[in-house]
Backbone bond lengths (Angstrom), bond angles and torsions (degrees), N, CA, C in turn:
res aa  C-N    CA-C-N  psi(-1)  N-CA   C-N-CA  omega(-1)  CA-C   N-CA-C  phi
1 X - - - 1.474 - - 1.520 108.27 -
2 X 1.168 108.78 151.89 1.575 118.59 -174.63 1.766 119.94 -85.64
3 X 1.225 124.66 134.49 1.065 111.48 -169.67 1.589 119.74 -46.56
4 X 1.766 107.18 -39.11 1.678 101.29 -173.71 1.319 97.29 -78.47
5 X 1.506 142.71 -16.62 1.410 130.58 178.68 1.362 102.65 -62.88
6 X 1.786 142.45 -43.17 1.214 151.10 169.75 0.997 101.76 -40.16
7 X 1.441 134.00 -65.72 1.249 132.39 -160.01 1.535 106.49 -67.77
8 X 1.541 106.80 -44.02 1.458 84.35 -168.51 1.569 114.14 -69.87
9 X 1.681 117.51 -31.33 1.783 110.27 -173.54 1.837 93.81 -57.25
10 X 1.277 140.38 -41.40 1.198 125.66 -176.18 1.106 131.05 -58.35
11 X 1.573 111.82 -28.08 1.623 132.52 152.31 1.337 109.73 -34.95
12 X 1.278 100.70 -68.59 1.425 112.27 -175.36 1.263 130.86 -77.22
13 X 1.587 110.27 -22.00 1.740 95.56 153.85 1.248 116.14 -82.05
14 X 1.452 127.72 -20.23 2.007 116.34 166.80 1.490 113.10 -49.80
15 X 1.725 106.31 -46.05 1.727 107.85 171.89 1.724 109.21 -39.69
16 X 1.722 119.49 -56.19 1.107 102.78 -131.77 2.047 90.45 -93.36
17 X 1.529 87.06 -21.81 1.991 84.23 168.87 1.753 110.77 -47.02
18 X 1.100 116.68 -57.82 2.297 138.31 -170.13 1.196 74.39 -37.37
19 X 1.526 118.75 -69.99 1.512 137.95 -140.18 1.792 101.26 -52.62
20 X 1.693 119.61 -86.99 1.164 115.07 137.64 1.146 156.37 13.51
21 X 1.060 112.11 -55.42 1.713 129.45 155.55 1.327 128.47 -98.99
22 X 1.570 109.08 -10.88 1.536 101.30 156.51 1.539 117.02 -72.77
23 X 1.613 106.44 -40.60 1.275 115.95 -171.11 1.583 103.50 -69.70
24 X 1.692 156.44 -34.67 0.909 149.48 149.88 1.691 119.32 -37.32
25 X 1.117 109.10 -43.26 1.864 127.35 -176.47 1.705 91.25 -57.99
26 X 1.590 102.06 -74.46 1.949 108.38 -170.41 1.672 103.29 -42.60
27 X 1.313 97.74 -45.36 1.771 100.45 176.29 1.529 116.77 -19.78
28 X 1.603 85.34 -73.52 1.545 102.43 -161.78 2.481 102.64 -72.32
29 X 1.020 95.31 -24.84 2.112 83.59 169.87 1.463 94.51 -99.00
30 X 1.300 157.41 10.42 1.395 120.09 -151.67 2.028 66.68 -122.51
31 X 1.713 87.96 156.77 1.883 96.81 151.99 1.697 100.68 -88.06
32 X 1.221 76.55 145.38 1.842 100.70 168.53 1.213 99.00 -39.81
33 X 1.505 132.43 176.60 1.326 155.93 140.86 1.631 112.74 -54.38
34 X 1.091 149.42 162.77 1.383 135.76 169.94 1.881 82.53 -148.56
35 X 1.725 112.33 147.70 1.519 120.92 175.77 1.837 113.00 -93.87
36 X 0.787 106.21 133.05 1.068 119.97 148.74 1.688 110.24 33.09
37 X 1.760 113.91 -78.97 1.084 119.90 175.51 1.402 135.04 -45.79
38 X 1.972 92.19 -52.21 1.613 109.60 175.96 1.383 118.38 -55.77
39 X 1.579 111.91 -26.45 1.395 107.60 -170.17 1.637 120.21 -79.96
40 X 1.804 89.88 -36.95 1.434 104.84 163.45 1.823 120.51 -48.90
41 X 1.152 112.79 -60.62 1.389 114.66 146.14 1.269 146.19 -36.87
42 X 1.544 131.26 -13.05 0.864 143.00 159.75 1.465 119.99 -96.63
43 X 1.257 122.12 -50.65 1.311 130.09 141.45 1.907 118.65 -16.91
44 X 1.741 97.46 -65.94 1.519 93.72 172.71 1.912 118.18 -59.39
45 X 1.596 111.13 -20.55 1.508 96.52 -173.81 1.691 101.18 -75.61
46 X 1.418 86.21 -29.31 2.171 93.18 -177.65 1.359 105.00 -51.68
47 X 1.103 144.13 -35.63 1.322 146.02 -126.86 1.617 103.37 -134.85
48 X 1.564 117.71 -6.14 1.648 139.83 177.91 1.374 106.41 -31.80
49 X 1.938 110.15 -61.81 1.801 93.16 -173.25 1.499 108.12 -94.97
50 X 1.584 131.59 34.66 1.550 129.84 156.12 1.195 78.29 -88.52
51 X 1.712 94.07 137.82 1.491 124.94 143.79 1.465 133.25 -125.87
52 X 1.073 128.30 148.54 1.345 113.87 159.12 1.987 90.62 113.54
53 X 1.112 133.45 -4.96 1.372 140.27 167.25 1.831 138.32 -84.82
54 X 1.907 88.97 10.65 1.420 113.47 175.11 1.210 120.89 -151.29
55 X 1.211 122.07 152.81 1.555 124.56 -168.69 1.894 98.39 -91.65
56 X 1.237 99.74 -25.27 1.867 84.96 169.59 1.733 111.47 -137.24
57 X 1.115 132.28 179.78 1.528 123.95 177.07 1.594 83.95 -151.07
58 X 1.334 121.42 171.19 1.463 154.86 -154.81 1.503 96.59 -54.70
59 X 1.436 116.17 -19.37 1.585 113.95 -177.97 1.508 115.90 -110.01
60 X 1.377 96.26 -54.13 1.717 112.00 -158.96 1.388 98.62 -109.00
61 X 1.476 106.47 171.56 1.552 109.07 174.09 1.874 104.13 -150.36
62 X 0.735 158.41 -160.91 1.447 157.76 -135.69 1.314 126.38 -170.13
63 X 1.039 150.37 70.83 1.649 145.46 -164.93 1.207 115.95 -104.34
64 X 1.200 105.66 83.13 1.982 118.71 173.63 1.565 113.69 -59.30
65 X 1.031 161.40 138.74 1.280 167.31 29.35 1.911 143.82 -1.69
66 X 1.473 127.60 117.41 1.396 98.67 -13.67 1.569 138.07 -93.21
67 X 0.920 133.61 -159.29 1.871 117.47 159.88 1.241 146.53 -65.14
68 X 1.630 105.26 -14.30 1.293 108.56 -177.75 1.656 97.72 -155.58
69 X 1.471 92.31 175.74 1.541 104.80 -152.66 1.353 103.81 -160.30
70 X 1.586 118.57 167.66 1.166 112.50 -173.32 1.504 111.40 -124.20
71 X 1.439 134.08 147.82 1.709 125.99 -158.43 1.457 85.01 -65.31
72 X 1.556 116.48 176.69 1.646 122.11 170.38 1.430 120.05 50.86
73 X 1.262 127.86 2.89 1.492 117.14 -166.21 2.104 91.46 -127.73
74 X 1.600 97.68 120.34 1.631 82.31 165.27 1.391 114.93 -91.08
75 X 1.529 97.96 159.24 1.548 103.67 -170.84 1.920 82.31 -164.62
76 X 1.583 73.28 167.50 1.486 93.52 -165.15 1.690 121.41 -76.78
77 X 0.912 141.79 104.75 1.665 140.51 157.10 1.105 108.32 -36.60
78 X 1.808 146.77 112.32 0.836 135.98 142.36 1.447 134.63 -113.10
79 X 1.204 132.20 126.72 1.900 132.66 175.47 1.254 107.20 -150.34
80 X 1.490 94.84 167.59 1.461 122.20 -142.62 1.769 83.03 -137.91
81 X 1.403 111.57 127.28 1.556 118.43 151.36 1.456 121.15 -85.38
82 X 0.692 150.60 134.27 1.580 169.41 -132.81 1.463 137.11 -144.99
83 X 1.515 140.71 73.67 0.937 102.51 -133.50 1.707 106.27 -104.99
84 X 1.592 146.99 -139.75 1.216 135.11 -174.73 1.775 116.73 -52.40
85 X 1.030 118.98 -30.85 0.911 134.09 179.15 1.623 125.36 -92.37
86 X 1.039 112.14 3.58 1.632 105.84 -179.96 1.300 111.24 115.25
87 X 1.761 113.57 -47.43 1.158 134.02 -157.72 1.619 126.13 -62.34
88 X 1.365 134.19 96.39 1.305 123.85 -157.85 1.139 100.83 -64.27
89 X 1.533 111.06 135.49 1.180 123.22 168.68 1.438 139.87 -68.50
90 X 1.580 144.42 111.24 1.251 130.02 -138.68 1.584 106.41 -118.22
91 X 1.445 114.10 -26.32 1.180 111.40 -169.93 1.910 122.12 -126.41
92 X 1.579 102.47 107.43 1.766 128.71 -165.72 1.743 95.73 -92.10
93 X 1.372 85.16 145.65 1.778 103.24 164.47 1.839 92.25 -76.22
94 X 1.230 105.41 168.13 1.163 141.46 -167.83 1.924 98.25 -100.38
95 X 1.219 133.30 90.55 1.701 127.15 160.42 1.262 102.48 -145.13
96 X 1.729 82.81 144.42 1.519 138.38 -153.52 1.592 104.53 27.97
97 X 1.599 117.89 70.70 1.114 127.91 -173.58 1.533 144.18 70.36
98 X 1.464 89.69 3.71 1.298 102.02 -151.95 1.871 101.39 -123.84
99 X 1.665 121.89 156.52 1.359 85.71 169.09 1.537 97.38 -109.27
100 X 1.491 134.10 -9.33 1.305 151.11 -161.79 1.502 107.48 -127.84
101 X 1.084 142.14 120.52 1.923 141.37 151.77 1.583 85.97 -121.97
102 X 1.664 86.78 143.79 1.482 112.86 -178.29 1.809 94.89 -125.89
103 X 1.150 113.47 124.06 1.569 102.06 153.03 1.054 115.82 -101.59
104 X 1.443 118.11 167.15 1.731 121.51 169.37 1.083 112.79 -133.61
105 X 1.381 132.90 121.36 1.554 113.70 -168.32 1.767 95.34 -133.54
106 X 1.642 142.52 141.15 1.231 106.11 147.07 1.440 150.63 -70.23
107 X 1.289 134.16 158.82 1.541 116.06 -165.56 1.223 106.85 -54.08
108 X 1.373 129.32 2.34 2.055 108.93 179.96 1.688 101.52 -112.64
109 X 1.630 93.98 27.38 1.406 100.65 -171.03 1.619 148.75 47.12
110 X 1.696 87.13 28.67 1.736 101.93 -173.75 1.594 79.56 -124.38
111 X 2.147 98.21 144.00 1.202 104.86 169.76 1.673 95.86 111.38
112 X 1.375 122.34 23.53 1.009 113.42 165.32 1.593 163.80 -81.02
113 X 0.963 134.21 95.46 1.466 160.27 -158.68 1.163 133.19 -102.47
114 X 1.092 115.29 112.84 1.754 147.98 179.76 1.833 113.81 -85.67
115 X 0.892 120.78 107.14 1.168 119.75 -172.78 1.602 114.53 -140.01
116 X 1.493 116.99 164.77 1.364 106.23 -171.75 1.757 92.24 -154.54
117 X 1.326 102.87 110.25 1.601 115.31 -162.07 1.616 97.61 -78.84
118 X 1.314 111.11 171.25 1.363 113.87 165.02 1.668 126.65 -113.17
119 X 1.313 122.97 138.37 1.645 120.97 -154.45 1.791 88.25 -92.45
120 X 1.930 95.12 130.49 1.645 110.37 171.09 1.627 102.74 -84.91
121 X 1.539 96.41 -179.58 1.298 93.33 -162.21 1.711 98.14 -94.94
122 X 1.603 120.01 20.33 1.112 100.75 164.35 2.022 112.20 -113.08
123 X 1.087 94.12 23.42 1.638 102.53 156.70 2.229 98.51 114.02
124 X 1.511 118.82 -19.75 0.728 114.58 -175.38 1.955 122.67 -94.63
125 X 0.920 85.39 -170.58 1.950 90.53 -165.43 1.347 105.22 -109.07
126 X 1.488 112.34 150.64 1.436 115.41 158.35 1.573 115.53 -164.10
127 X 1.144 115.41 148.27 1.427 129.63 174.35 1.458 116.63 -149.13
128 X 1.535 103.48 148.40 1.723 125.36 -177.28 1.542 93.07 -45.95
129 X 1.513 142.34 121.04 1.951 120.79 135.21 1.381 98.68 -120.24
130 X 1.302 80.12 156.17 2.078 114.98 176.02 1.617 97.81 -116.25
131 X 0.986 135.40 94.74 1.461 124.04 144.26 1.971 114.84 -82.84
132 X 1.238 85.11 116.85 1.440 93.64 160.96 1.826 152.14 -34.93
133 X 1.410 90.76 -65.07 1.544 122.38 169.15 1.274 98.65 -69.80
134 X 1.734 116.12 -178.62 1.371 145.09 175.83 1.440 95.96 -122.59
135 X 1.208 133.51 130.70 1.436 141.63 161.50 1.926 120.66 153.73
136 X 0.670 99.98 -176.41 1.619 88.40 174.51 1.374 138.55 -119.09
137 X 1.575 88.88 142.38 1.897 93.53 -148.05 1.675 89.01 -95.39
138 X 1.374 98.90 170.21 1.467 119.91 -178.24 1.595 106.85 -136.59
139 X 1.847 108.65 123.55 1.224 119.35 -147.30 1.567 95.08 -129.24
140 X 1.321 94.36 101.25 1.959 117.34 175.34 1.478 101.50 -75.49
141 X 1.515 119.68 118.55 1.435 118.15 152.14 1.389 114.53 -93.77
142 X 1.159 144.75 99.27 0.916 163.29 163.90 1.683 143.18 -72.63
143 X 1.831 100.91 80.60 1.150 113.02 -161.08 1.351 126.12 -149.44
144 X 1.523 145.88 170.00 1.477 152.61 -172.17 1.509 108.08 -119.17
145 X 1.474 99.58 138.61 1.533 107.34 162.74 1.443 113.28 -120.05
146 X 0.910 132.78 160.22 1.541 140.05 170.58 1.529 102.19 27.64
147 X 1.243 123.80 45.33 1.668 122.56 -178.22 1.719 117.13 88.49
148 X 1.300 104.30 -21.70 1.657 89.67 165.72 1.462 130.75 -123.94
149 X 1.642 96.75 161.71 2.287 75.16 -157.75 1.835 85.58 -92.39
150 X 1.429 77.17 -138.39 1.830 96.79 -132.71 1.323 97.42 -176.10
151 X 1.655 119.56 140.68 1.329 124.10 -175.93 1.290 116.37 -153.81
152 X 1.569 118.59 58.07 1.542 109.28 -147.43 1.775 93.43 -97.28
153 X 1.644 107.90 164.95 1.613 103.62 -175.50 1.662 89.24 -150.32
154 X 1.431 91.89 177.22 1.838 103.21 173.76 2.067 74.72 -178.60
155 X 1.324 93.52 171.90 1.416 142.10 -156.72 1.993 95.76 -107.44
156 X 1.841 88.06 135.25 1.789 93.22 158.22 1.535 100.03 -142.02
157 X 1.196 119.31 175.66 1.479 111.45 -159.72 1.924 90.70 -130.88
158 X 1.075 106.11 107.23 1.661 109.13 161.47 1.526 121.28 -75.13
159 X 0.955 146.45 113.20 1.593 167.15 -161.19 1.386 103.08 -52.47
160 X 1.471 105.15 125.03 1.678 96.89 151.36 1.863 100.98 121.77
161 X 0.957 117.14 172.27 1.624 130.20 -174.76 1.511 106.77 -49.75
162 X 1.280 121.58 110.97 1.468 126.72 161.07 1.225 102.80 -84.09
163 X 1.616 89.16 135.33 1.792 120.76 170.75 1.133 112.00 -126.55
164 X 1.388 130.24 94.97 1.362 110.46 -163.94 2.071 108.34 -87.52
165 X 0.837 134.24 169.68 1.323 134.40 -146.93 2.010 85.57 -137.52
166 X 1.116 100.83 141.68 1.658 109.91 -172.28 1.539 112.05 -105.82
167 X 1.375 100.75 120.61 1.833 108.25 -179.47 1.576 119.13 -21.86
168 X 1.123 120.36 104.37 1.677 127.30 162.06 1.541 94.48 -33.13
169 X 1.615 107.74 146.65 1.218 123.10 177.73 1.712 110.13 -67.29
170 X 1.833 119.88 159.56 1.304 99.28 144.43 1.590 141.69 -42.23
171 X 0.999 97.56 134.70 1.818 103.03 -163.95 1.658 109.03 -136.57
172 X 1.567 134.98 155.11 1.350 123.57 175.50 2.144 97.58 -118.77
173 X 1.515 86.46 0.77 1.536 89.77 -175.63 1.503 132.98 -150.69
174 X 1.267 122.77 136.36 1.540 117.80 -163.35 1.222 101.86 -154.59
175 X 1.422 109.12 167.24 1.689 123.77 -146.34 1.747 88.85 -129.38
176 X 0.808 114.62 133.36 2.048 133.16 156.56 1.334 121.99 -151.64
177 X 1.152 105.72 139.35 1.740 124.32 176.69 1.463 96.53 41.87
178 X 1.433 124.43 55.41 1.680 110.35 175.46 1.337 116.05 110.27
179 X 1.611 103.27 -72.16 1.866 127.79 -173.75 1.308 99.86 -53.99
180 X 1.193 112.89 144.31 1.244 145.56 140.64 1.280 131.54 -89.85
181 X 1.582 114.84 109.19 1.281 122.82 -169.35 1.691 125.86 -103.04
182 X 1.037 148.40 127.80 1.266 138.84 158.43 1.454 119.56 -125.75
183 X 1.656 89.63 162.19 1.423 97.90 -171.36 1.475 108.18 -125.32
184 X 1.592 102.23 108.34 1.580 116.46 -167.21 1.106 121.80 -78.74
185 X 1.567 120.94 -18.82 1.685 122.09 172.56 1.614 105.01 -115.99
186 X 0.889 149.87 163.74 1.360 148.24 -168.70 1.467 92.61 -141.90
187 X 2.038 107.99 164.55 0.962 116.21 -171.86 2.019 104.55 -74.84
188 X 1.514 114.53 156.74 1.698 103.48 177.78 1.630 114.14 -98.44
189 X 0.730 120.83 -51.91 1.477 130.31 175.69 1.742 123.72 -156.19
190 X 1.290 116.98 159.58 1.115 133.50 176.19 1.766 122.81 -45.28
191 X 1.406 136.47 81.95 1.699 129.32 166.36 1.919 84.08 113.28
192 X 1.457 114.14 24.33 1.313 120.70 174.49 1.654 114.46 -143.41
193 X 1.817 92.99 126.68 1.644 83.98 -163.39 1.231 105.55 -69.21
194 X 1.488 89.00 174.42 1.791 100.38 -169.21 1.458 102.75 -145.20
195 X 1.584 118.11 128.68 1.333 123.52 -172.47 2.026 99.48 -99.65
196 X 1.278 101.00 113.26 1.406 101.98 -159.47 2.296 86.36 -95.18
197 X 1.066 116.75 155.63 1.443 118.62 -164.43 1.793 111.59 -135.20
198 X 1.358 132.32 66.13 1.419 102.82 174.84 1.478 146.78 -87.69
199 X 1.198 142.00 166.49 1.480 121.70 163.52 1.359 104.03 -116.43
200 X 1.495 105.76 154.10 1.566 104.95 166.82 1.566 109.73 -113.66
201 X 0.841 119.83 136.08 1.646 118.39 -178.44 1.868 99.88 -132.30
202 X 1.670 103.06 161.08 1.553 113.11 177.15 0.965 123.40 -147.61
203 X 1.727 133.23 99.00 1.699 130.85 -160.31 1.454 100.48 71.18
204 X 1.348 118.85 43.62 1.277 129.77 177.34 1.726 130.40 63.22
205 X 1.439 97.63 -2.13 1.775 102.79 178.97 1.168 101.32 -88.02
206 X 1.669 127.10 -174.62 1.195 141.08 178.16 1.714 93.73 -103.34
207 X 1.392 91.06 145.03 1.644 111.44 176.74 1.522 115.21 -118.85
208 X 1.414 113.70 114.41 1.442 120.95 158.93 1.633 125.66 -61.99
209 X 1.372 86.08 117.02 1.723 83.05 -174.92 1.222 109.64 -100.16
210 X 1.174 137.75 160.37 1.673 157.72 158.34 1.414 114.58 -59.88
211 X 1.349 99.07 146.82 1.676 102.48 168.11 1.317 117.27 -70.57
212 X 1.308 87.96 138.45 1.799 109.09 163.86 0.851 153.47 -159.19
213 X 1.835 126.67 112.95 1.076 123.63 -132.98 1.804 131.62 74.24
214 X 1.316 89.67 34.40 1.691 97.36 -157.14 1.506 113.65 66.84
215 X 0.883 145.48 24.23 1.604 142.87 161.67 0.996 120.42 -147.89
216 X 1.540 135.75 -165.80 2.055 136.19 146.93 0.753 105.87 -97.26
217 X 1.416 143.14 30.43 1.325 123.56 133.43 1.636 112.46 -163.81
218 X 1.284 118.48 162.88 1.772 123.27 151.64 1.467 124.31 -114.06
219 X 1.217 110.47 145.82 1.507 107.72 -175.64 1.531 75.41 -143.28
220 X 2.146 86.29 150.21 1.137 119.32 -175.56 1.854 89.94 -133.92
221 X 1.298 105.29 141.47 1.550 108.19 157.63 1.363 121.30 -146.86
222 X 1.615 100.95 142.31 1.028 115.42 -172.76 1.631 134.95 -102.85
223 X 0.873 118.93 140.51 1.737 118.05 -178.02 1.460 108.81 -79.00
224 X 1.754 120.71 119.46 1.573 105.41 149.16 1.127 131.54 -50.76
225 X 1.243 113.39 130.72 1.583 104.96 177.85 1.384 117.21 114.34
226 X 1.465 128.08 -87.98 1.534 124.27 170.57 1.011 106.15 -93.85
227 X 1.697 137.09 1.05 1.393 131.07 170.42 1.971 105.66 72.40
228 X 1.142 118.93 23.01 1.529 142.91 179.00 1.987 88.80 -41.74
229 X 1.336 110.41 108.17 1.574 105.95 168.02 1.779 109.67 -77.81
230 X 1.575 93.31 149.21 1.263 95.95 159.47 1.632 112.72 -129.36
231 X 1.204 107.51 122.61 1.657 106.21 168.80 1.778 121.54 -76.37
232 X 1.404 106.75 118.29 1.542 105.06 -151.85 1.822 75.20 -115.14
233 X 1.630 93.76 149.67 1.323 111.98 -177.70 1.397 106.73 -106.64
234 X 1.672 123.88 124.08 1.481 135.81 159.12 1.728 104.74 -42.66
235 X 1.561 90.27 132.80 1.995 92.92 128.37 1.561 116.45 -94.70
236 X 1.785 106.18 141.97 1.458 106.44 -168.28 1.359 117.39 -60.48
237 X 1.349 105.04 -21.79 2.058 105.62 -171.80 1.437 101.47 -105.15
238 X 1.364 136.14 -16.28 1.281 121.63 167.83 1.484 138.95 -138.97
239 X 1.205 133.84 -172.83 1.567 114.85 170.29 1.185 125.08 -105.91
240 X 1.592 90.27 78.70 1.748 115.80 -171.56 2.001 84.47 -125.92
241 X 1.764 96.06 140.33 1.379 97.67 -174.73 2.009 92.70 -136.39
242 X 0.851 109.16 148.58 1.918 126.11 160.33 1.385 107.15 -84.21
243 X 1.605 112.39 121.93 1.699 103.12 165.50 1.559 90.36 -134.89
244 X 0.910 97.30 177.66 1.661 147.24 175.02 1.114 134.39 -108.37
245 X 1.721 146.03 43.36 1.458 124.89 -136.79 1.792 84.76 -91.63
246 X 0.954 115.22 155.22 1.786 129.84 -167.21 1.311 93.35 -116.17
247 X 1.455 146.15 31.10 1.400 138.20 171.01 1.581 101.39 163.91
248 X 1.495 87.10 144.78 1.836 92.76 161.58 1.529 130.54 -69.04
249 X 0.901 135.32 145.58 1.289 121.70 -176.26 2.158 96.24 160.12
250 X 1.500 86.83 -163.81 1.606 113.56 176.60 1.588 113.53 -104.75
251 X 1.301 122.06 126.92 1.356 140.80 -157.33 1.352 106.86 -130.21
252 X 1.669 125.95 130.82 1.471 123.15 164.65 1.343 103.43 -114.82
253 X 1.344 107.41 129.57 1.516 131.98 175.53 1.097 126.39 -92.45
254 X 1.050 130.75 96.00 1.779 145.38 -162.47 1.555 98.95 -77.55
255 X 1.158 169.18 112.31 1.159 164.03 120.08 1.515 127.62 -71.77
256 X 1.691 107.56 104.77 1.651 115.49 -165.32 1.750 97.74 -96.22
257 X 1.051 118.61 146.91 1.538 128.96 163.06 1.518 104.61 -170.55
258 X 1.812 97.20 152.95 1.316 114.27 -147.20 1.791 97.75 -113.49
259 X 1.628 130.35 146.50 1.415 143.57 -172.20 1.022 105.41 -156.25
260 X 1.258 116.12 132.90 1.523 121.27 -164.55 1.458 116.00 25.59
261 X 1.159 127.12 56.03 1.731 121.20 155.40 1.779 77.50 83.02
262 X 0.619 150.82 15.62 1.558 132.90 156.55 1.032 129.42 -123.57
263 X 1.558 122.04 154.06 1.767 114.20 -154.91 1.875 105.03 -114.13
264 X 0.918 108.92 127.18 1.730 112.05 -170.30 1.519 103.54 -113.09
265 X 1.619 122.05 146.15 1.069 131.68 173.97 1.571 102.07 -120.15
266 X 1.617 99.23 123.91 1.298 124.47 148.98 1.445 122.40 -75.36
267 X 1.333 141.21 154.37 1.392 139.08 -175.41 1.607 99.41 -132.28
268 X 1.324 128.74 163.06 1.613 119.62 159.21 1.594 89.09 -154.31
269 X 1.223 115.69 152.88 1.305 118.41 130.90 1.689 140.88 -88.53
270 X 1.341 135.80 125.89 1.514 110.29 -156.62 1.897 76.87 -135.78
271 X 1.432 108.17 150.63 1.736 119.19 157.88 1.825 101.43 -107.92
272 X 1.563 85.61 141.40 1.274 110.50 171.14 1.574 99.00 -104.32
273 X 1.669 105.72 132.92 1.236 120.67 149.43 1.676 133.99 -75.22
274 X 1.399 126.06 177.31 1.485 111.60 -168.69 1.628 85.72 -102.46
């Protein structure tokens, strides 16, 4: 071999030693690579207390029947829970009285509905709905097994000309069937609980409301956008609720409470900060 041929393979094994030992060095500060799957998986633990943004989760799965419907006409809601195996699932814990709540809301979030189906004797659910509008609704089953809940949903499509209707502004106050409602504590920020507070008042007095659902009141909230549920927890003596909002953004706040044997919906819009 020639002396400059020497020199150069020695060149080139100093290159490939640098080479080598940089790549061992990045080793030890860099994170690994993770594929495709893992990330998906990690992503799903990030995303643990959203609910209500899949038709199945790691246990259960959801079978709406049928899919579509017509505005003004009642007809029946029917689904079936399901569990890894095929197997419809027959037996729910019991919360806030209930062993099943279904909401129905449409995706521009007008059209909202609380409902509580009744279980056939072959393990599945059903109840009377009327949706009004034409567009497509999004149908929360909303329920617990062996102590933990569960919030699975899917979509039915009501017939006819979509109009979609544009998010009510932030608001601390709104009017139904009469009542006057406000909301005295507001949510604080985003992955920080938030003690949400309302009153109902009528001709300017304060109004005692009734239990419902085991409490005075339920609140449901909703995410703009993927409609992300949150299950917000009552205090038993008043209409004081615990949330969680899991992102910044725009939120619709469903607020149910009961007067004389009847159940009234409040609406709000509220923004969460980060």
């Amino acid at each position: 071999m020639s002396r400059s041929a020497a020199r150069s393979l020695a060149a080139f094994a100093a290159v490939l030693a640098l080479i080598f030992a940089a790549a061992a060095l990045a080793g030890t500060v860099v994170p690994p690579l993770h594929d495709p799957a893992d990330q998906g998986e990690s992503m799903a633990m990030g995303m643990e207390a959203v609910r209500g943004l899949a038709v199945a989760d790691d246990r259960f799965s959801l079978e709406l029947e049928p899919r579509t419907t017509s505005p003004g006409t009642p007809a029946p809601l029917a689904f079936r829970i399901r569990d890894e195996r095929g197997v419809t699932v027959r037996d729910f814990d019991v919360e806030h009285t209930k062993r099943m709540h279904v909401i129905v809301v449409r995706r521009d979030m007008a059209g909202f509905q609380h409902v509580h189906p009744v279980q056939r004797a072959d393990g599945s659910w059903a109840v009377p709905l009327v949706v009004h509008d034409a567009g497509s609704y999004r149908v929360f089953a909303d329920f617990a097994v062996d102590g933990t809940p569960h919030t699975l949903a899917d979509d039915i499509q009501a017939d006819g000309e979509f109009v979609a209707r544009p998010l009510p502004a932030p608001t601390t106050a709104a009017s139904t069937d009469g009542f006057d409602v406000r909301l005295l504590e507001q949510p604080t920020r985003a992955d920080e609980e938030s003690e949400l507070r309302f009153e109902v008042a009528k001709d300017g007095q304060p109004v005692l409301v009734e239990d419902y659902l085991g409490a005075k009141g339920h609140l449901v909230a909703l995410r703009q956008g993927d409609l992300a549920f949150l299950h917000v927890h009552p205090d038993a003596e008043t209409l004081q609720f615990e949330a969680t909002f899991p992102s910044a953004g725009r939120y619709r706040l469903f607020l149910q409470f009961r007067v004389g044997g009847r159940v009234h919906t409040a609406a709000f819009t509220q923004e969460v900060s980060r």
